[in-house]
C-alpha positions as CSV (number, residue, x, y, z in Angstrom):
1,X,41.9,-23.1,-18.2
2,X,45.3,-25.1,-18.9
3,X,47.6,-25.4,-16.4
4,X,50.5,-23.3,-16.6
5,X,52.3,-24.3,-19.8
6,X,56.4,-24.9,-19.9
7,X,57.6,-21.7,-20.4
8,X,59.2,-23.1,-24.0
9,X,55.4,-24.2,-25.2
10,X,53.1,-21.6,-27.4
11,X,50.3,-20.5,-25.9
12,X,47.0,-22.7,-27.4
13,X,44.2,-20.9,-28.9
14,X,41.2,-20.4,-26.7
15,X,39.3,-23.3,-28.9
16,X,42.0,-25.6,-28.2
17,X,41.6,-24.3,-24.5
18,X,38.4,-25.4,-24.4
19,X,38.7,-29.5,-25.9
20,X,41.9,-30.1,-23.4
21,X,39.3,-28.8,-20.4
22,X,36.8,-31.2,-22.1
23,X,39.5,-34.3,-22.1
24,X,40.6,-33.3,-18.4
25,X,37.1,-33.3,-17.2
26,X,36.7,-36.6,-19.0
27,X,39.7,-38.1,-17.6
28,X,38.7,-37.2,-13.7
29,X,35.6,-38.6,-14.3
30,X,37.4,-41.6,-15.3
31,X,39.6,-41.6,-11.9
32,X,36.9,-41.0,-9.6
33,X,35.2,-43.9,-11.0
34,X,38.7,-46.2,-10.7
35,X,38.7,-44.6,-6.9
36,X,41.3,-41.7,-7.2
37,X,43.9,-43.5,-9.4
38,X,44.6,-44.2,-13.3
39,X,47.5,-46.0,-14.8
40,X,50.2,-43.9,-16.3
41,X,49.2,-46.4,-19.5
42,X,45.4,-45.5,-19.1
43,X,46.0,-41.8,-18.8
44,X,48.4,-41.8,-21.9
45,X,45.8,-43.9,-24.0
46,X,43.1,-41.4,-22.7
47,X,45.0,-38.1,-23.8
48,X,46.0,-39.5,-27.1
49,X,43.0,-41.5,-28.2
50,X,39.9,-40.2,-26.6
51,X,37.3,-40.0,-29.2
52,X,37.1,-36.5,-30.8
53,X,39.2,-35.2,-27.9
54,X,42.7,-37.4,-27.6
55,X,45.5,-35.5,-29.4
56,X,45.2,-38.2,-32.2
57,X,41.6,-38.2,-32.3
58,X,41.1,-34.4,-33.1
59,X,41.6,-31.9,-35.6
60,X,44.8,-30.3,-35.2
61,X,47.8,-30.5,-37.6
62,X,50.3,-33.2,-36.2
63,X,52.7,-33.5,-38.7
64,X,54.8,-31.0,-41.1
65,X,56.0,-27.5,-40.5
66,X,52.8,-26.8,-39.1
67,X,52.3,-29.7,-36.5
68,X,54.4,-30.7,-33.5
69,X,56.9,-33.1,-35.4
70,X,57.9,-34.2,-38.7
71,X,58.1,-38.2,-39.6
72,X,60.7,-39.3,-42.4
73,X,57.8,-39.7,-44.9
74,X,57.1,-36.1,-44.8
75,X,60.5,-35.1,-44.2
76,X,62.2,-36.6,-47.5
77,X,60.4,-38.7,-50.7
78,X,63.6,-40.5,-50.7
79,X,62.2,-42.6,-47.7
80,X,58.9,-43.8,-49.2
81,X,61.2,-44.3,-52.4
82,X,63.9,-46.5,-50.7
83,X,61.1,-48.5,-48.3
84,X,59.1,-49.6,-51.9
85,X,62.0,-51.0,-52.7
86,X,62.0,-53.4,-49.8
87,X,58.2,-53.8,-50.3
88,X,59.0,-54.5,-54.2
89,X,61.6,-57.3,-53.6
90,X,58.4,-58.6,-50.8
91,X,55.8,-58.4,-54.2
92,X,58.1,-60.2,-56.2
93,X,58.3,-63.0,-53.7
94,X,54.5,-64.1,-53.7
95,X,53.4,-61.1,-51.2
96,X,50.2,-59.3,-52.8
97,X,49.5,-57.2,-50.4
98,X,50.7,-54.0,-48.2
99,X,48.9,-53.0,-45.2
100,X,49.8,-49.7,-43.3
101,X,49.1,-49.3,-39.8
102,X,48.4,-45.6,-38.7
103,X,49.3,-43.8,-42.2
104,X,49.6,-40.3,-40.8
105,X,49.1,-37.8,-43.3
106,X,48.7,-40.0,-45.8
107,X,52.4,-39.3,-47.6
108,X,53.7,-42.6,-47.0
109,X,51.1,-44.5,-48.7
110,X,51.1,-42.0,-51.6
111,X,54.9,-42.1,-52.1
112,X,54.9,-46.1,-52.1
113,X,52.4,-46.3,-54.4
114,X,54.1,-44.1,-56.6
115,X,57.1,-45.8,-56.9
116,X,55.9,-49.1,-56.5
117,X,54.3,-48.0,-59.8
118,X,57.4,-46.8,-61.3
119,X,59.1,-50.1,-60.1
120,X,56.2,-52.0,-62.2
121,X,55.3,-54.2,-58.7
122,X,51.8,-52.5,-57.6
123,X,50.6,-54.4,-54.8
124,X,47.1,-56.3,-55.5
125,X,45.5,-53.7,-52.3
126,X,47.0,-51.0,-50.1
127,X,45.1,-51.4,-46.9
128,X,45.2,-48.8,-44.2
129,X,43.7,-49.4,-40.6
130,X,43.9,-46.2,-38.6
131,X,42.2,-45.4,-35.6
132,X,41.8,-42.0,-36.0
133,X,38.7,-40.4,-38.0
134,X,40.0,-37.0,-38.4
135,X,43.5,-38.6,-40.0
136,X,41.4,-40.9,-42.1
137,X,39.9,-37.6,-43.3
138,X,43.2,-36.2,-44.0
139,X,44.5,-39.3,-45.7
140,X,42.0,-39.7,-47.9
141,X,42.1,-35.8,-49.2
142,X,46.0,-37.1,-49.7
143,X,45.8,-39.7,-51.5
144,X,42.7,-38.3,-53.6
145,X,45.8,-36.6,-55.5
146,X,47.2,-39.6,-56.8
147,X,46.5,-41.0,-60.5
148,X,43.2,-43.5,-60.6
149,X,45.2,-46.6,-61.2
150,X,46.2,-45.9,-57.9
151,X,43.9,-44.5,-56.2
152,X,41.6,-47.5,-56.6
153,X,44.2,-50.2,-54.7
154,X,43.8,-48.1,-51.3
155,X,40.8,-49.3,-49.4
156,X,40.7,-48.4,-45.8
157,X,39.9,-51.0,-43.3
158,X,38.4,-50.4,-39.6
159,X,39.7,-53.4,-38.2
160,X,42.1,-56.2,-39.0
161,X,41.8,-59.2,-41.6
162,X,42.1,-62.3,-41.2
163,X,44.4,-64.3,-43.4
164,X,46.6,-61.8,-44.9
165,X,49.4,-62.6,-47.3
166,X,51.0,-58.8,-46.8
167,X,53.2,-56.6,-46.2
168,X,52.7,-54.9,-42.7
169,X,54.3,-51.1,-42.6
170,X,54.1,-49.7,-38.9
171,X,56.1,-46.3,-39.9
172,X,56.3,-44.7,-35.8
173,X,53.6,-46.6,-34.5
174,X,55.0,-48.6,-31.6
175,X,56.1,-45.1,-29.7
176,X,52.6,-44.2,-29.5
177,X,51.1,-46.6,-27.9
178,X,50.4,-46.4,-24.2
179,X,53.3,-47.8,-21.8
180,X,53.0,-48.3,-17.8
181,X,55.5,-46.6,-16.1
182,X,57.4,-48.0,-12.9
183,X,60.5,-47.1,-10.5
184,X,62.4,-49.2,-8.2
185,X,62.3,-48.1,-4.3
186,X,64.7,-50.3,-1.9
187,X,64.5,-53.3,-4.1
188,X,60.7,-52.9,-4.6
189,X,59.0,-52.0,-7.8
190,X,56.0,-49.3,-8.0
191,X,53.8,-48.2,-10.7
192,X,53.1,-44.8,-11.9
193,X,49.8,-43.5,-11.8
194,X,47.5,-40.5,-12.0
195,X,45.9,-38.5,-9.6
196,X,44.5,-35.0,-8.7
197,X,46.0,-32.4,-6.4
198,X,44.2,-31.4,-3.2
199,X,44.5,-27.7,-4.2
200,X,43.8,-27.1,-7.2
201,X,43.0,-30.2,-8.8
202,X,45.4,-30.5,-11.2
203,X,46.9,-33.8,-12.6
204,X,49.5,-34.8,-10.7
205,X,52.0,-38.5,-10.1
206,X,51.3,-41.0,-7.7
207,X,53.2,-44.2,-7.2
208,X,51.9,-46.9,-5.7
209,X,53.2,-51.3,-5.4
210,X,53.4,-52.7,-8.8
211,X,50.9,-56.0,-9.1
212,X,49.9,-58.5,-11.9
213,X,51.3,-58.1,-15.5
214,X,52.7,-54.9,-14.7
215,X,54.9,-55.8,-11.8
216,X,55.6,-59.6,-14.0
217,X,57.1,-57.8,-16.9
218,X,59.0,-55.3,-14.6
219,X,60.6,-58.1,-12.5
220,X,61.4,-60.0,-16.0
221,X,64.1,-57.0,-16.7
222,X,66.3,-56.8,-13.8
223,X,66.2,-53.5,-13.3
224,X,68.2,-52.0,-11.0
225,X,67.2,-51.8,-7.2
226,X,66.7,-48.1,-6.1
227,X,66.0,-44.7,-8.0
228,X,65.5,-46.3,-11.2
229,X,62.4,-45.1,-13.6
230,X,61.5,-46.6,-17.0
231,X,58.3,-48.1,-19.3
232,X,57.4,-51.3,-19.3
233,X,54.8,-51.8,-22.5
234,X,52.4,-54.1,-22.5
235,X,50.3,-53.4,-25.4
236,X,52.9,-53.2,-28.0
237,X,54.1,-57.2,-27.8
238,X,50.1,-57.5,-27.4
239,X,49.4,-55.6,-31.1
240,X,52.8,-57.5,-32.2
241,X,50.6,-61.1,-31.1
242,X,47.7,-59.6,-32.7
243,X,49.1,-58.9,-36.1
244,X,51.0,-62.4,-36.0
245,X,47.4,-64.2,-35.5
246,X,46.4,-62.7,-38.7
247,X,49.0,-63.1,-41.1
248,X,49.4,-66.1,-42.9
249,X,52.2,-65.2,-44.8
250,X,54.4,-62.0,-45.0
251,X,56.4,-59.9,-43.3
252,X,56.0,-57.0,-40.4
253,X,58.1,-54.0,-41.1
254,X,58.4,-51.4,-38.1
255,X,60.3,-48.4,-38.2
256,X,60.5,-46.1,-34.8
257,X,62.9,-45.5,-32.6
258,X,64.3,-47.5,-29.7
259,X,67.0,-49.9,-28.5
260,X,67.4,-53.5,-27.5
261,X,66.8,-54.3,-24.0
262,X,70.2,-54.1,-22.9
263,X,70.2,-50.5,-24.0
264,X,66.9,-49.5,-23.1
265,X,67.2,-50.6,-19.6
266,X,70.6,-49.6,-19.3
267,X,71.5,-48.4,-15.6
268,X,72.7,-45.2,-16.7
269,X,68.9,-44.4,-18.6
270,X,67.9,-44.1,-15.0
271,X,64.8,-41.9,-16.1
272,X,63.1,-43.6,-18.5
273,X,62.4,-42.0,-22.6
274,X,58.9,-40.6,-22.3
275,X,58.9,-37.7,-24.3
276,X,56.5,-35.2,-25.2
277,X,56.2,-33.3,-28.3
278,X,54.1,-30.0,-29.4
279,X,55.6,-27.3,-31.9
280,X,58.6,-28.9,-32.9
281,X,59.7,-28.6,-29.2
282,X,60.6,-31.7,-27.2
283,X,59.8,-31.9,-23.0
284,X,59.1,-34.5,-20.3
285,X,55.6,-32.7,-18.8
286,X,53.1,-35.3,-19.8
287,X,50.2,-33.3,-17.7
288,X,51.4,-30.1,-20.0
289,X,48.6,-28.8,-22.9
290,X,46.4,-32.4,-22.3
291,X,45.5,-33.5,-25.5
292,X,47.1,-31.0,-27.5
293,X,50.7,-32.7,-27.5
294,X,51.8,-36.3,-28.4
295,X,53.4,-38.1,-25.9
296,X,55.7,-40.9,-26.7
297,X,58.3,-43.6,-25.1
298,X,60.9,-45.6,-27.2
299,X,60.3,-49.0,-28.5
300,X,62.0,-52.1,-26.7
301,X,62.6,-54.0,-30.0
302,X,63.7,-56.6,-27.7
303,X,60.4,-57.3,-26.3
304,X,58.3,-56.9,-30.0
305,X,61.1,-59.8,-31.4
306,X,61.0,-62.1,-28.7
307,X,56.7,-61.3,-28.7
308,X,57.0,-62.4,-32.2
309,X,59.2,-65.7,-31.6
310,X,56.4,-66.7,-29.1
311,X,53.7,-65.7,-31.3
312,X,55.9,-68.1,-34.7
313,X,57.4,-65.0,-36.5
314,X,60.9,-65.4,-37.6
315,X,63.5,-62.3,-37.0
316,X,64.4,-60.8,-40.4
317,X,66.0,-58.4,-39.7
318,X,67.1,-55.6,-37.5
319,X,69.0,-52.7,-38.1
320,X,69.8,-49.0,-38.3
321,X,67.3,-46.4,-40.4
322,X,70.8,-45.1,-41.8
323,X,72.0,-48.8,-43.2
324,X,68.2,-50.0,-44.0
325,X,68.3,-46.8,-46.7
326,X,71.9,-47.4,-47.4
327,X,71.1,-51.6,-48.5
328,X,67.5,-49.8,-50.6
329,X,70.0,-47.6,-52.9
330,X,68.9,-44.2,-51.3
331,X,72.9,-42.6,-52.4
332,X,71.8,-44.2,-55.8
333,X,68.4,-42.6,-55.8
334,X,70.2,-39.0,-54.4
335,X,72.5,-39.3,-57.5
336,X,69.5,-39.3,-59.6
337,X,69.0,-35.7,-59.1
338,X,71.9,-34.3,-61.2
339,X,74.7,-32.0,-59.7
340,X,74.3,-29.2,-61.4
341,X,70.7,-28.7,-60.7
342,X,72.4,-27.2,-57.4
343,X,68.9,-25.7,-55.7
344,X,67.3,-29.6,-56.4
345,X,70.5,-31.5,-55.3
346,X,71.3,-29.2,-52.5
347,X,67.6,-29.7,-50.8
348,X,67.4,-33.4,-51.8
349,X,71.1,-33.7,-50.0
350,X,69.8,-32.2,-47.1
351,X,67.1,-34.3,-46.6
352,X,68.9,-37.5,-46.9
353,X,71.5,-36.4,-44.2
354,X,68.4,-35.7,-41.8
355,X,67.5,-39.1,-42.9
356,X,70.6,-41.0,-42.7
357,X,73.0,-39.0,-39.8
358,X,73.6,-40.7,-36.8
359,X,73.4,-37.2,-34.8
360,X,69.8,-37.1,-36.4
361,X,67.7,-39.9,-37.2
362,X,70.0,-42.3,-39.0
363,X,71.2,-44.6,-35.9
364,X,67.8,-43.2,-33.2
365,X,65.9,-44.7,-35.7
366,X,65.7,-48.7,-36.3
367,X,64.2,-51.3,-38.4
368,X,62.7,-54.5,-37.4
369,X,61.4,-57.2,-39.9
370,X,59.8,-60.2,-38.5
371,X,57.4,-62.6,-40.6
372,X,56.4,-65.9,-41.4
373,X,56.9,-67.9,-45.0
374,X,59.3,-65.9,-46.1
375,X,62.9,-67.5,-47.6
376,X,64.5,-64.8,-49.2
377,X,67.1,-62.8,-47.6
378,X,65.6,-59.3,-47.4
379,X,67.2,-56.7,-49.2
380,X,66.9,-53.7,-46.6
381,X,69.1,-55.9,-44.2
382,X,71.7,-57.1,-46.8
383,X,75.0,-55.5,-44.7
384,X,75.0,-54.1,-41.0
385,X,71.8,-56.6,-39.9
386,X,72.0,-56.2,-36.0
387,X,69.6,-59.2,-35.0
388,X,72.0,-61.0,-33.0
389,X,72.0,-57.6,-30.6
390,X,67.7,-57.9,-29.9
């Protein structure tokens, strides 16, 4: 059985019962194997990613009404409307190509296509590289929907190209993938990590001294000396070197939310920003419903620019969700929609104040541009660009 659930969490069916025992039993096997301890990072990649078992990896709804969260793409079309604007302008200027990096449902890809089409600047391919084979699945039922002319542009890859000349969209990827988690004791720093209780051997935290690239990127922050908890990430400014080896020309467009270093590691954020997320509800349990609720941490856009400068990317751009939409017309696109086609305008309205308020995702949410070869001031960042903050 589960462990006892926040009170605030449903209750999972008996079937989904059943695959978190089979992750939890997979993940002790792992620990006894490590001797009695897993990263925080290995645990987190482990509950999301497990094949056929991680929360990414199997069947249940993620996304929409009847999932644990909603992304901006499934929230609004106005978002996949205003981003193929900033892909267009990319198209025009000798970029072919888009690649999408975990598409989700598959709404993104459909509503750039769509308008890219309507924009007459269709990229030569849409590729998609997900990890997941039961959101391939539901991508491809997606995009099955659209018209032929564009149906046949979308080709799914299963790993990275070489020598792309693209457009990169990572739409929330950066949150999800794994961080290391470490507090300072008395001017030392330890590492988070996962054990089993005695008693009832449930997952529980374990700290122990901080050592090699772990305790080197902690020390690099200048945190501050006692009772201070945050995530150091490793593997995002790794994926960020990664996708800079393979593109030749283009630009990298991520969109998640986070804060600069000086923000992120701000003495006051004394607890870190792991969150997890099941039902539309929001809690900090990361040992709550294993493998039946996403668990993220906000994105140090800091550490994926300065992982880019290292890696020969140029900063493009960095800014707000709220102004990027703002610079890509969405107010034109909203007065599209006429004003006396109240239900339609009312609903659209809505969703663009979800999409653009700072109390909701408007200022939370930020967008970083890096690339290589590319001259032409980008349109998304045209006022309010924020690079001189990362």
């Amino acid at each position: 059985m589960l462990p006892p659930t926040p009170g605030h969490l449903p209750t999972p069916s008996r079937e989904a019962q059943a695959a978190s025992a089979a992750l939890e039993a997979l993940i002790r096997t792992e620990m006894e194997h490590a001797g009695g301890w897993l990263s925080f990072a290995r645990y987190m990649e482990l509950a999301l990613y497990a094949p056929g078992l991680g929360y990414y990896s199997a069947g249940s709804a993620k996304f929409g009404e009847e999932g644990d969260f909603v992304t901006a793409p499934e929230l609004s079309p106005l978002f996949a409307r205003c981003l193929a604007r900033q892909v267009a302008q990319l198209i025009g200027a000798g970029v072919p190509d888009v690649l999408e990096l975990g598409a989700g449902s598959g709404a993104l890809p459909a509503g750039l296509l769509m308008e890219l089409d309507a924009l007459d600047r269709l990229p030569g391919r849409y590729l998609i590289l997900e990890v997941s084979a039961d959101l391939k699945s539901r991508q491809q039922h997606r995009l099955a929907t659209l018209a032929p002319h564009l149906r046949k542009l979308v080709h799914g890859v299963d790993a990275l190209p070489g020598g792309l000349n693209t457009t990169v969209v990572a739409n929330e990827v950066l949150d999800a993938i794994p961080v290391h988690i470490v507090r300072t004791r008395g001017g030392e720093i330890e590492e988070l990590g996962v054990t089993v209780t005695d008693h009832n051997s449930k997952f529980a935290r374990r700290y122990r001294p901080a050592a090699g690239e772990v305790l080197h990127a902690a020390e690099a922050l200048g945190l501050p000396e006692d009772d201070y908890e945050t995530e150091v990430s490793l593997a995002a400014p790794a994926l960020l070197k990664t996708l800079a080896g393979a593109l030749d020309r283009g630009a990298l467009l991520f969109i998640d939310y986070g804060f600069p270093a000086r923000e992120y590691y701000h003495p006051q954020r004394s607890r870190g920003t792991l969150m997890c997320h099941s039902r539309h509800r929001t809690h900090d349990d990361p040992f709550a419903l294993v493998g039946l609720q996403d668990i993220t941490a906000h994105v140090d856009f800091t550490a994926i620019a300065c992982a880019g400068a290292d890696a020969g990317l140029q900063a493009l751009g960095y800014t707000s969700q709220a102004q990027f939409l703002v610079n890509l017309g969405i107010t034109d696109l909203l007065g599209e929609t006429p004003a006396d086609a109240t239900r339609a305008y009312a609903s659209l309205a809505a969703q663009a104040q979800k999409l653009l308020s700072p109390a909701e995702m408007g200022e939370l949410f930020k967008v970083l541009a890096l690339g290589r070869g590319i001259s032409e001031p980008l349109v998304g960042f045209a006022r309010g660009d924020r690079t001189h903050t990362l």
